[in-house]
C-alpha positions in Angstrom: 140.9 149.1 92.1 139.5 148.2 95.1 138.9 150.9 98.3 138.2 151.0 101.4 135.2 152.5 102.9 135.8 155.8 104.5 133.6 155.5 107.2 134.5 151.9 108.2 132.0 152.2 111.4 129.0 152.2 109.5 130.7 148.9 107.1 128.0 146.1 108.0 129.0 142.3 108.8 129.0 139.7 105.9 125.9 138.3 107.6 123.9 141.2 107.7 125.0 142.2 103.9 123.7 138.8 102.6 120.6 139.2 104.4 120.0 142.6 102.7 120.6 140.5 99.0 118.3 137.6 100.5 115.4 139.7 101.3 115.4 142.5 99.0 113.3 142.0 96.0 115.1 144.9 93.8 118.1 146.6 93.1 119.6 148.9 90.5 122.0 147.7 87.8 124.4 150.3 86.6 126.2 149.5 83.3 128.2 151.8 81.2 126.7 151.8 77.1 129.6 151.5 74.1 129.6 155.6 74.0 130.7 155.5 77.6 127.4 156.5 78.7 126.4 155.2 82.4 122.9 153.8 82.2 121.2 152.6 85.6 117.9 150.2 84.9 115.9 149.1 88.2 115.2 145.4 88.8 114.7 142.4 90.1 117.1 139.4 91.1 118.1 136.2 93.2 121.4 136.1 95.1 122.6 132.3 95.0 123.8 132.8 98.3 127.8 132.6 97.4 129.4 134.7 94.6 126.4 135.3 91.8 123.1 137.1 91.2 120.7 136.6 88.6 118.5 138.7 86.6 116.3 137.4 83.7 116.3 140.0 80.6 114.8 140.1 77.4 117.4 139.1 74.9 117.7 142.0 73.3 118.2 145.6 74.2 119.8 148.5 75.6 121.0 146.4 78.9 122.0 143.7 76.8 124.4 146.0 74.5 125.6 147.8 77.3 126.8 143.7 78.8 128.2 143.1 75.7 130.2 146.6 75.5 131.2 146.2 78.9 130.9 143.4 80.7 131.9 145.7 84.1 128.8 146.5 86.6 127.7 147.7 90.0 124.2 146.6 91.9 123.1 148.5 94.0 120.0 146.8 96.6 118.4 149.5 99.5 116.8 147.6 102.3 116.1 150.5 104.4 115.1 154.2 103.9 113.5 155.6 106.9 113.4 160.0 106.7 113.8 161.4 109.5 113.5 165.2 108.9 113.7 166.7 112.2 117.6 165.3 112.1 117.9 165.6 108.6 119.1 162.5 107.9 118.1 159.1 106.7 118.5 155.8 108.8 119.5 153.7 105.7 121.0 150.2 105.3 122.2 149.8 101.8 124.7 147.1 99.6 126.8 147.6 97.1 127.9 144.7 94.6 131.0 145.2 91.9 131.7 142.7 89.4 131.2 141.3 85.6 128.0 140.4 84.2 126.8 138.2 81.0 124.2 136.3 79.6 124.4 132.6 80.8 124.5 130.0 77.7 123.9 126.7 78.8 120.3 126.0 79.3 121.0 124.1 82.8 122.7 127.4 84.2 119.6 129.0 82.5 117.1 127.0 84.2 119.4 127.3 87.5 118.8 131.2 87.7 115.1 130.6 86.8 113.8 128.5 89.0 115.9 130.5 91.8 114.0 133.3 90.4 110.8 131.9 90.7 111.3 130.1 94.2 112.1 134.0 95.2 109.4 136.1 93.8 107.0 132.6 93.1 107.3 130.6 96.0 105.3 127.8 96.3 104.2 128.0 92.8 105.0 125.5 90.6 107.1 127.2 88.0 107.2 124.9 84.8 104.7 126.1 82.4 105.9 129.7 82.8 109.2 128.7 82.6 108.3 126.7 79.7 106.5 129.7 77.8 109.7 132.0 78.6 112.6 129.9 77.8 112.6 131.0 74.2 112.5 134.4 74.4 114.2 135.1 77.8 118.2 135.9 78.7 119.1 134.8 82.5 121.9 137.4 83.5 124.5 136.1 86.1 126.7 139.5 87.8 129.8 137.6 89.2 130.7 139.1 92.3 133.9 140.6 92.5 132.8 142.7 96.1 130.6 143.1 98.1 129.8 146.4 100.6 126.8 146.6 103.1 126.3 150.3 104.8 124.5 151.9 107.7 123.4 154.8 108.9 125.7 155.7 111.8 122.4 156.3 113.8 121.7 152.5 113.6 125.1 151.4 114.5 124.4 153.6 117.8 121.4 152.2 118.2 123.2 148.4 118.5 126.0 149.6 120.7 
């Protein structure tokens, strides 16, 4: 079920949202085990820009059971965490991603979220012999994005006004 944000003022643009999945270098993935169990692992990814992010994995695992078990998942990337105790507050800008994730099985979709991967957290570098080294004993992840919610502190959307 889909819901609205209650405090629609601090909602960010589409723009701004993307940029927060461009730039960001880490997120957490929350997944739900076969007992039910939530289970939150931080980590790394590449937004494709449209409606998919990518993770690389070891192939097995507790994140991979908990994607087979249930392929349902929430991301959540924090590109801003500024304290400011004398308001007692945080000026935050923060995204939100629901949607269904698996393990990618053709080796060109594979090779896809790789070398996105490494033009993110790599770039410049040429890629090949890692990616040659890993192939065999690496899963590339792909969260199809059902929604997508950036948030900001109220103080920043003052701030702009």
């Amino acid at each position: 079920m889909e819901r609205k944000m209650r405090r629609f003022k601090q909602l960010l643009d589409g723009q701004a949202t993307k940029d927060i999945l461009n730039n960001a270098t880490n997120g957490v993935l929350s997944l739900v085990d076969s007992d039910g169990e939530p289970y939150g692992v931080p980590i790394s990814y590449v937004y494709d820009g449209y409606k998919s992010i990518y993770f690389h994995s070891a192939v097995k695992g507790h994140k991979i059971e908990c994607i087979e078990a249930d392929s349902r998942c929430s991301f959540c990337v924090v590109a801003q965490d500024l304290i400011v105790p004398d308001e007692f507050t945080t000026y935050f800008r923060s995204v939100i991603v629901k949607g269904r994730i698996h393990a990618v099985g053709s080796h060109d979709e594979m090779m896809k979220g790789l070398l996105l991967l490494c033009d993110k957290y790599s770039p410049g570098i040429d890629p090949e012999a890692e990616i040659s080294e890993c192939i065999r004993h690496v899963s590339v992840l792909r969260l199809d994005i059902d929604s997508i919610t950036g948030k900001e502190a109220i103080e920043l959307v003052r701030d702009r006004q």
